[in-house]
C-alpha positions in Angstrom: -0.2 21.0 -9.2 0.5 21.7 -5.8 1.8 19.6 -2.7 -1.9 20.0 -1.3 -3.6 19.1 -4.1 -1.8 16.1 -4.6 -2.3 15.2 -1.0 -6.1 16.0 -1.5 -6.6 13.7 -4.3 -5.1 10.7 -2.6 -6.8 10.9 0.1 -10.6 11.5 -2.0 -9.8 9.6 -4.7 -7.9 6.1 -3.3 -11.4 4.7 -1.9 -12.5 5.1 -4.2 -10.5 3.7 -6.9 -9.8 0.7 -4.9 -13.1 -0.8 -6.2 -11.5 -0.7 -9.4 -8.9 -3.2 -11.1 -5.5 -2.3 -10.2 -3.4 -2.8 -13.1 -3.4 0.2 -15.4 -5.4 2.5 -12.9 -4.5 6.1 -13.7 -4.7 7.0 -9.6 -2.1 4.2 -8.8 0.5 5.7 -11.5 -0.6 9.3 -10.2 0.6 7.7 -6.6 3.8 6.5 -8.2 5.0 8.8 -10.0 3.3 12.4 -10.0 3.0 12.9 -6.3 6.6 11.9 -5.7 7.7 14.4 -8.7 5.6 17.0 -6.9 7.2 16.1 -4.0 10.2 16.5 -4.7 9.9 20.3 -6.6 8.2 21.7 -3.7 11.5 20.8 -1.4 14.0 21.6 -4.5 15.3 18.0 -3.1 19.0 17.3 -3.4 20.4 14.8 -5.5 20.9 12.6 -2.3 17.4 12.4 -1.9 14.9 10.0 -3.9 10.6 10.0 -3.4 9.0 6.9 -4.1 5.1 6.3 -3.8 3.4 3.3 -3.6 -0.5 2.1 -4.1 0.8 -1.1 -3.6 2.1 -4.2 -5.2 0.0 -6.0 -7.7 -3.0 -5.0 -5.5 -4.4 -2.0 -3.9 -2.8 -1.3 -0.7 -4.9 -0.7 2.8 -2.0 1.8 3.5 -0.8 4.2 0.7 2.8 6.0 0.8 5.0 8.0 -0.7 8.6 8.2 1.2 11.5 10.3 0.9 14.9 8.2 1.1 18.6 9.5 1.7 20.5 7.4 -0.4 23.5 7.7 2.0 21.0 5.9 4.5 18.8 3.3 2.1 17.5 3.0 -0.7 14.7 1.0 -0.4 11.4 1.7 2.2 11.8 -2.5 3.4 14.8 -1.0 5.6 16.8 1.5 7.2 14.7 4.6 8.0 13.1 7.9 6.3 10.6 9.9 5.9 7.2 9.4 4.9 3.3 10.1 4.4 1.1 7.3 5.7 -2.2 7.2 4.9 -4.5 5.9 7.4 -6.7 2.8 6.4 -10.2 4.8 6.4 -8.7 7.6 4.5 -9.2 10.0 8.1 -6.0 11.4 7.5 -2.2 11.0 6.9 1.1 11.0 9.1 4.1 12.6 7.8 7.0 10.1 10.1 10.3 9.9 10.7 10.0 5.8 10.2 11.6 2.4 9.8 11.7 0.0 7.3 9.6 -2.8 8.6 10.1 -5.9 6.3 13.8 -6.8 7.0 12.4 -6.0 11.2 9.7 -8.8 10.3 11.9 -11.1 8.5 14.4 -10.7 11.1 12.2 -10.6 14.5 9.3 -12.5 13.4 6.4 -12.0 15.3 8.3 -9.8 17.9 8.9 -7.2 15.1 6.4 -4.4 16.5 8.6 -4.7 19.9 11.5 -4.4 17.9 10.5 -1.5 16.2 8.9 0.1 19.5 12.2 -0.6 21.1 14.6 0.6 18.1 11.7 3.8 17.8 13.3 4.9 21.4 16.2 4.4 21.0 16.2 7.1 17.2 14.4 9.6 19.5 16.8 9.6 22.0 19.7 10.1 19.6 17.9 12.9 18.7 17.6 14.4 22.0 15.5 17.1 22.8 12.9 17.3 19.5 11.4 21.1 19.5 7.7 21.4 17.7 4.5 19.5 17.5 6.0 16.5 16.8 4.2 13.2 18.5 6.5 11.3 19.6 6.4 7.0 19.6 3.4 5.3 17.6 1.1 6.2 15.1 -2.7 5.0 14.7 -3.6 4.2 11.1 -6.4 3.0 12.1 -5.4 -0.7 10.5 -7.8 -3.6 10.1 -6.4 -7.3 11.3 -6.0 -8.1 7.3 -3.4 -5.2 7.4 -0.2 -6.9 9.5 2.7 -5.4 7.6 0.8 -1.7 7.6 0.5 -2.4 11.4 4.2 -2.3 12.1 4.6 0.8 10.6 2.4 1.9 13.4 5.4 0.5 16.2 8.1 2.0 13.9 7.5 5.8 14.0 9.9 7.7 15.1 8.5 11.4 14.9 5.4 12.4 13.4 3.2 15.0 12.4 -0.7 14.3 12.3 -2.9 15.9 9.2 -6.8 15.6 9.5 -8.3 14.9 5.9 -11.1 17.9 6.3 -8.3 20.3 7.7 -4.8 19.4 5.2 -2.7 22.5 5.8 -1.7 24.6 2.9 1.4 24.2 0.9 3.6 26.7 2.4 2.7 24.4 5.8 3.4 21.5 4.6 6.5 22.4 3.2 7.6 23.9 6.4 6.6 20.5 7.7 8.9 18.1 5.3 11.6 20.9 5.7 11.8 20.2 9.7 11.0 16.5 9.3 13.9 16.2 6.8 15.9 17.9 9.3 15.4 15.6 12.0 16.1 12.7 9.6 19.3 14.1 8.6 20.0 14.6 12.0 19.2 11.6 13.2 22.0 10.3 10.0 24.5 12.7 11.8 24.3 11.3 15.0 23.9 7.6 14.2 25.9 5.7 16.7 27.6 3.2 13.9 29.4 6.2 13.3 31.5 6.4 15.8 32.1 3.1 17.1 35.5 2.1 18.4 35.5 -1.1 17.6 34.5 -0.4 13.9 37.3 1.9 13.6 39.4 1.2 10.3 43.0 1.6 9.9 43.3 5.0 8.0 40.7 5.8 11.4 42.7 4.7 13.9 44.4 8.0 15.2 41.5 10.8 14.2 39.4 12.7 16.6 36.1 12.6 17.4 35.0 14.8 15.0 36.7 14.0 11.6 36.3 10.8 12.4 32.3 11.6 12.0 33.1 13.2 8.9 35.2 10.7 6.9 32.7 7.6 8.4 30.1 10.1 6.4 32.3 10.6 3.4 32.8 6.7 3.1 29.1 6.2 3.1 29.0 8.5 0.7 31.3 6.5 -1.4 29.8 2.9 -1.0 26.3 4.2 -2.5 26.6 1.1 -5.0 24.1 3.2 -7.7 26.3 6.5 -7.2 29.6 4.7 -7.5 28.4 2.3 -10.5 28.2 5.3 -12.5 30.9 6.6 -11.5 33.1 3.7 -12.6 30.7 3.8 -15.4 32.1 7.1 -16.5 35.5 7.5 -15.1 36.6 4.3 -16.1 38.6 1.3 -14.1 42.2 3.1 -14.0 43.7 4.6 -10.6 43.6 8.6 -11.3 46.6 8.7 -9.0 48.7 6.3 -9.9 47.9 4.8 -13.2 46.9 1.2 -12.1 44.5 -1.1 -13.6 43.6 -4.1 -11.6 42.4 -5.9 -15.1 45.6 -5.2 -16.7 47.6 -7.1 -13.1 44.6 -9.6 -12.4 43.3 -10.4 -15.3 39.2 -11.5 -15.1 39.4 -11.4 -11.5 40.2 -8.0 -12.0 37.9 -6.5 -14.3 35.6 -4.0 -13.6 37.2 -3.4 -10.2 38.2 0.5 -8.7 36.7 2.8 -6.1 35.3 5.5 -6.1 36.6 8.6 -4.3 34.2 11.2 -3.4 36.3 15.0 -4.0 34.4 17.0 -1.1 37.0 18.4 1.5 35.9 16.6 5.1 35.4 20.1 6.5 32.6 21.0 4.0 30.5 18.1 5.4 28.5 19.6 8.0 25.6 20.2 6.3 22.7 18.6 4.5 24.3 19.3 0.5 26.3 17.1 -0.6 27.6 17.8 -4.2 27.5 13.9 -6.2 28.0 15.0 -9.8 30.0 11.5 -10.4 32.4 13.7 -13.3 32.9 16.3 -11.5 32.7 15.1 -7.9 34.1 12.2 -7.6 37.3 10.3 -8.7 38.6 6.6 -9.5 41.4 5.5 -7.3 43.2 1.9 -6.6 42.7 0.3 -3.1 45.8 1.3 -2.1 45.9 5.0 -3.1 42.2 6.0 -1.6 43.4 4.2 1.8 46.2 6.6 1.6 44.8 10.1 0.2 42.1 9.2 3.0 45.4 9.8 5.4 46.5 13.0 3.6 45.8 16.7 3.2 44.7 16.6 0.2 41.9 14.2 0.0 40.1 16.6 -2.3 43.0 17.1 -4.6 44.0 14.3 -6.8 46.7 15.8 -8.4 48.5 17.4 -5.4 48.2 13.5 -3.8 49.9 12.7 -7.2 52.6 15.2 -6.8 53.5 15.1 -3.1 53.2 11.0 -2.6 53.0 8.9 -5.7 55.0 10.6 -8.4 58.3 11.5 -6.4 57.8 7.8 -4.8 57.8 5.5 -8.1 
């Protein structure tokens, strides 16, 4: 099935269905997990990326959605931002946004969450800078009744969009050129995020690099506090330091046990673009506190056993 077609059905199908019971309805599992599938084989999505679709939570939704998330940004649609399809409440059409996750806004702002979002909306875009294409710019109508508050916010929170009328849905090599320059912008947006490159945030293995590679290795330590991606790593590689044999079970005891960090093997000058390689064998390694603080400092933060060689081994 195509990207279109899958697009076509939710938007001829849902108001359907939503006269029917929820639980067990073949569209809502079609939402959750065929159109996200789809999704993600029309963009050959890297392993950073996950798609999620919702029709709702134990009742039909007003809004419909299926999101693509970096997992280096969030992984879950209740914060952070990404990129998603937003169905409009009287199934007109859909938005593909650049948007925020509203419900830690709400819990945080209360009821001054859309000017939160408005507010945070302008300040995304203007890290952006100068956004080339069709793009609208600011909020979204999705056409939302008053029973449809949390919906609503997504309205305040879009960053970017792109507008599809339901008679006219553009056809699949569109809307992959679409998601392609809307996942661009969001990775973009990742690049430039000013957390990055805060000077008061700076760590101590930070504290004399440039500009630059200090973007990169803020990157690479996101990279390397995914909690999913570095739980299987540890999973796999086990809880022993790769560079100098230590085991914080074997010192600590049960305080211990079960603790190491993961240390992701790509060379800082490879991340520039959007490909990240996260095999957690073959990409990644298990290192003590005090050995990733230091191989962070070193030339050869991609190669364990040169680290080994040049400072652990002619040190003990």
């Amino acid at each position: 099935m195509s990207l279109n077609a899958a697009l076509k059905i939710l938007l001829e199908e849902y108001p359907k269905e939503r006269s029917h019971d929820f639980k067990g309805n073949a569209l809502a599992d079609f939402i959750r997990n065929e159109i996200p599938v789809q999704v993600a084989e029309s963009m050959e999505l890297e392993a950073r990326y996950q798609v999620e679709g919702s029709p709702g939570k134990g009742n039909w939704a007003a809004v419909p959605w299926v999101a693509v998330l970096d997992k280096f940004i969030t992984d879950t649609v209740q914060d952070g931002y990404y990129v998603v399809y937003l169905v409009k409440e009287d199934f007109s059409g859909l938005y593909l946004s650049l948007n925020q996750g509203v419900t830690t806004v709400k819990k945080q702002y209360g009821s001054a969450a859309k000017d939160a979002l408005e507010i945070r909306a302008k300040d995304f875009l203007a890290r952006l800078g100068d956004v080339q294409g069709n793009y609208r710019k600011g909020r979204i109508d999705l056409a939302c009744s008053q029973t449809s508050q949390l919906a609503k916010l997504y309205e305040f929170g879009s960053i970017v969009s792109l507008y599809y009328d339901a008679k006219s849905l553009p056809d699949d090599r569109q809307l992959k050129n679409d998601l392609v320059g809307m996942l661009h912008l969001y990775f973009s947006l990742f690049f430039k995020e000013s957390s990055l490159f805060n000077e008061a945030e700076r760590e101590d293995d930070e504290a004399d690099l440039e500009f630059e590679n200090l973007q990169k290795i803020r990157i690479h330590k996101r990279i390397e506090r995914n909690k999913k991606l570095s739980g299987k790593v540890k999973k796999l590689k086990g809880y022993t330091c790769e560079a100098c044999g230590f085991n914080f079970e074997k010192c600590y005891g049960d305080i211990g046990k079960g603790f190491i960090e993961a240390h992701h093997l790509t060379p800082l000058s490879s991340l520039k673009g959007e490909r990240v390689a996260l095999d957690p064998v073959n990409d990644f390694a298990v290192l003590c506190s005090n050995c990733h603080k230091m191989i962070h400092r070193s030339e050869f933060v991609s190669e364990i056993q040169e680290f080994r060689a040049n400072y652990v081994v002619q040190k003990s």
